[in-house]
N, C-alpha and C positions, 0 to 999 in steps of 0.2 A: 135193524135189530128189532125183535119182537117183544112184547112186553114181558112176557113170561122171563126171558132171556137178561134182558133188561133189570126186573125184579130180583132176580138170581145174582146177580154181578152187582148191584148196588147195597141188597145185605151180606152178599159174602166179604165187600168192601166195608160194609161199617162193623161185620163181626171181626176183622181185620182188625181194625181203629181201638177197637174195644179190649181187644187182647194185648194190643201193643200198649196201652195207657195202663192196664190193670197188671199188666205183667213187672211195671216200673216201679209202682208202688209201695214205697218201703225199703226199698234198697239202698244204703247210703253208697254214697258215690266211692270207688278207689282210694284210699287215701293214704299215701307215701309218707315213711315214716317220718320226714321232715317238713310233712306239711305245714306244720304250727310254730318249728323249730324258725328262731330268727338266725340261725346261720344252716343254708342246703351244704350239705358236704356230700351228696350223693354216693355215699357210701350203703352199704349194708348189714346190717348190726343182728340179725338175726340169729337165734341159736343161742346166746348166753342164759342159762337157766339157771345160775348161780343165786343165791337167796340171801347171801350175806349182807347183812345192814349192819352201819355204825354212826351214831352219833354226830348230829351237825356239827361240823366246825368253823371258828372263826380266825382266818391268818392276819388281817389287821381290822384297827378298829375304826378307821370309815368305812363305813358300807352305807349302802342305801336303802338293802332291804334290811329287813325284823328279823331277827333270827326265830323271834316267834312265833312268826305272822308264817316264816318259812315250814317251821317244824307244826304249825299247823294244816298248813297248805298238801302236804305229803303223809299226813297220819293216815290216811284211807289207803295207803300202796306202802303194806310193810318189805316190799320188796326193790322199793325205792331208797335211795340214799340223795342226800340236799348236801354240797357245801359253798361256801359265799367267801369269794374272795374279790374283796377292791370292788363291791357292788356287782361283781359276774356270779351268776346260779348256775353250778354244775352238776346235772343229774346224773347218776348212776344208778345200776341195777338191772332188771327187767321189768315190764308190765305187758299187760294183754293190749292189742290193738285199739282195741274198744274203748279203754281208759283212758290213752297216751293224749287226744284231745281235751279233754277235762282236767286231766292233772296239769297239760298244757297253760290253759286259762289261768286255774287257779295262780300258776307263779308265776304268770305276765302280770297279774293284776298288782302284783308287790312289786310293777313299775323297777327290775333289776336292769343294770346297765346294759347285759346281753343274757341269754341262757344257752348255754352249752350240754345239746342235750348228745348225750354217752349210754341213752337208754339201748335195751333191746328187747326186741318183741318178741316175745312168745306166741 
């Protein structure tokens, strides 16, 4: 192999290298809508655009979460609805993909017995 030849095939390989690393950049990874959900039910929820909200409610009075700490958790997605029965958080509504991770977080952190999530993405 000649140097010239050589030269040619070893930067068209690191301009290769460079392209593949910068093209990754920023992209978040795939994330299925029950990635954060503690129960996969491999379903697909997509398509409801309904906007109707109402009011938390409470069916008995052990719980474990806040109904506070809830109806705070959810104020940023008026398109979500929160209710809490026997300690389980059931989401309803819709939200953007982009959100469903965060809004996720926020109502693990209120440590509920499970979250049963009935969202759908838009």
């Amino acid at each position: 192999m000649t140097l010239p030849t050589m030269k040619g095939t070893v930067m068209t390989f690191m301009l290769l290298a460079a392209l593949f690393t910068f093209s990754c950049k920023g992209k978040e990874e795939d994330k299925s809508i029950d990635a954060t959900s503690t129960e996969n039910t491999g379903r697909d929820v997509t398509g409801d655009t309904s906007t109707a909200t109402s009011p938390i409610t409470t069916t008995t009075d052990s719980m474990t979460v806040n109904e506070d700490q809830l109806r705070d958790a959810i104020k940023d997605y008026p398109n979500v609805t929160a209710t809490v029965n026997n300690g389980e958080v059931t989401l309803t509504g819709s939200i953007e993909r982009d959100q469903l991770p965060k809004l996720m977080q926020r109502v693990q952190a209120l440590n509920p017995k499970k979250v049963n999530n009935n969202l759908s993405i838009k």
